[in-house]
C-alpha positions, -999 to +999 in steps of 0.1 A: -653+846-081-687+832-088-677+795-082-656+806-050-685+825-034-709+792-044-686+766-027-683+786+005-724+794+009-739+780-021-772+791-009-767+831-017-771+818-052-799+788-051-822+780-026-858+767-025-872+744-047-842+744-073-821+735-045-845+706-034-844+693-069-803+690-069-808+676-036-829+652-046-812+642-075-783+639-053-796+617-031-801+596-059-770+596-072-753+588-043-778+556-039-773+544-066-735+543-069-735+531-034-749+498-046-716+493-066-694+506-040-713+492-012-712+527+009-738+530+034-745+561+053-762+555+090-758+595+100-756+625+077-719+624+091-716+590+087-703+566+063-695+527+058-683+496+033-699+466+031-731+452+040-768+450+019-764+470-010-798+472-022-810+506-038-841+509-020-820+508+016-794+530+006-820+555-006-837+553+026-806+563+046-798+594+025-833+604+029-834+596+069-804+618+071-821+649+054-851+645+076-830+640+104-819+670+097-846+688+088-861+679+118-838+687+140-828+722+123-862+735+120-873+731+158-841+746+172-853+777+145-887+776+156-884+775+198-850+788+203-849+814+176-886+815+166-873+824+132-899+826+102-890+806+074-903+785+045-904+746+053-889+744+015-861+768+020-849+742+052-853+710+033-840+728+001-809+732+019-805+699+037-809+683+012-785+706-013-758+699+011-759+661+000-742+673-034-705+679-018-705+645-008-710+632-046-671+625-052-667+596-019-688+569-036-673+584-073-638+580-060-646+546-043-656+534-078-612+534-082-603+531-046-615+505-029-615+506+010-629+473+019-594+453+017-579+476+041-607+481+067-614+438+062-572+440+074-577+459+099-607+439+115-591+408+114-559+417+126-569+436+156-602+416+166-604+387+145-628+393+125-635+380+090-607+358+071-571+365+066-568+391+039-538+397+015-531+437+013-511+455-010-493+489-008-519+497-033-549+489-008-534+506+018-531+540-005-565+539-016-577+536+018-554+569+031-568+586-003-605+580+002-602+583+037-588+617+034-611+628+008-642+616+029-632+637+061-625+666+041-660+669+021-680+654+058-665+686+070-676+709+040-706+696+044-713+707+077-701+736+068-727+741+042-753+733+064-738+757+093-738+785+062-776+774+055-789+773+090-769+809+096-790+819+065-823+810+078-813+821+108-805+859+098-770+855+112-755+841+141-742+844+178-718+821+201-752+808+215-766+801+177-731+781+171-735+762+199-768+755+189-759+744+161-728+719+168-754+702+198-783+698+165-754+679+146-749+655+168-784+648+175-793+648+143-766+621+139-786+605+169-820+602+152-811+591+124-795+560+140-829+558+154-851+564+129-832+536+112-833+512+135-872+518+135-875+513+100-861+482+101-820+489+085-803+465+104-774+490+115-749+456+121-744+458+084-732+492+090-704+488+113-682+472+087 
């Protein structure tokens, strides 16, 4: 009952600093197996193969997408709602909601996209070189790709349940709200990117 209640709003249970730390160290995580799978993420909704794999940029786009969000979530609370809450509580749970996304770069370890989507690219614009694929590439590909859209979608899920949270419950207006801050959250972190200097046409491989 416990573990059900946790994955559908895991922030009855921690929020705050404990759930900064696991957001943090998920973050991490996810950084650092993306330089062996070569997964890049250029939006907190966003993810891609290929390209510089380097810790330090990889780090720096998990951590643009949590201030992208954190950013974006905490102004709509302040002027729409002008809800009182704790700056930690909001970054505790944007970053926390990092952790469902844990298993894509674990699985990608085993299933490799890249021969597929290099396919794919070639044959319908001609990019790249000609690339042998096998019934095996194409089922990892349908795997991973299945696996990815389902925990994107729990995770905006969790961050819907932590912004309702903060929030002190929601409204038709409040969900509208929120849909319009996830996609301009998506928005500034393509932009805070590209200010930093991540070169987003690795990204769209």
């Amino acid at each position: 009952m416990y573990m059900k209640g946790f994955l559908s709003n895991p922030f009855n249970y921690i929020y705050g600093w404990k759930a900064m730390l696991a957001g943090i160290c998920s973050i991490l995580l996810i950084a650092w197996l993306g330089t062996y799978t070569h997964m890049h993420m250029d939006g907190p909704l966003d993810i891609h193969y290929e390209g510089s794999t380097s810790f330090s940029t990889l780090l720096i786009e998990n951590g643009v997408n949590v201030v992208s969000l954190i950013l974006v979530y905490g102004i709509i609370l302040l002027i729409i709602k002008r809800v009182h809450f704790r700056l930690i509580d909001l970054a505790g749970i944007m970053a926390f909601t990092r952790l469902i996304l844990i298993p894509v770069p674990l699985l990608a370890l085993f299933l490799d996209p890249r021969p597929f989507m290099n396919f794919f690219l070639h044959r319908m614009f001609g990019m790249g070189k000609t690339v042998e694929l096998s019934t095996g590439d194409v089922i990892s590909f349908i795997l991973l790709s299945f696996v990815t859209i389902v925990l994107i979608i729990w995770s905006v899920y969790w961050i819907y349940k932590g912004f309702k949270n903060l929030a002190g419950g929601s409204n038709l207006l409040m969900r509208i709200l929120f849909l319009v801050g996830v996609i301009i959250a998506e928005l500034l972190a393509k932009i805070l990117l590209y200010a930093l200097g991540i070169d987003q046409s690795i990204l769209l491989t």
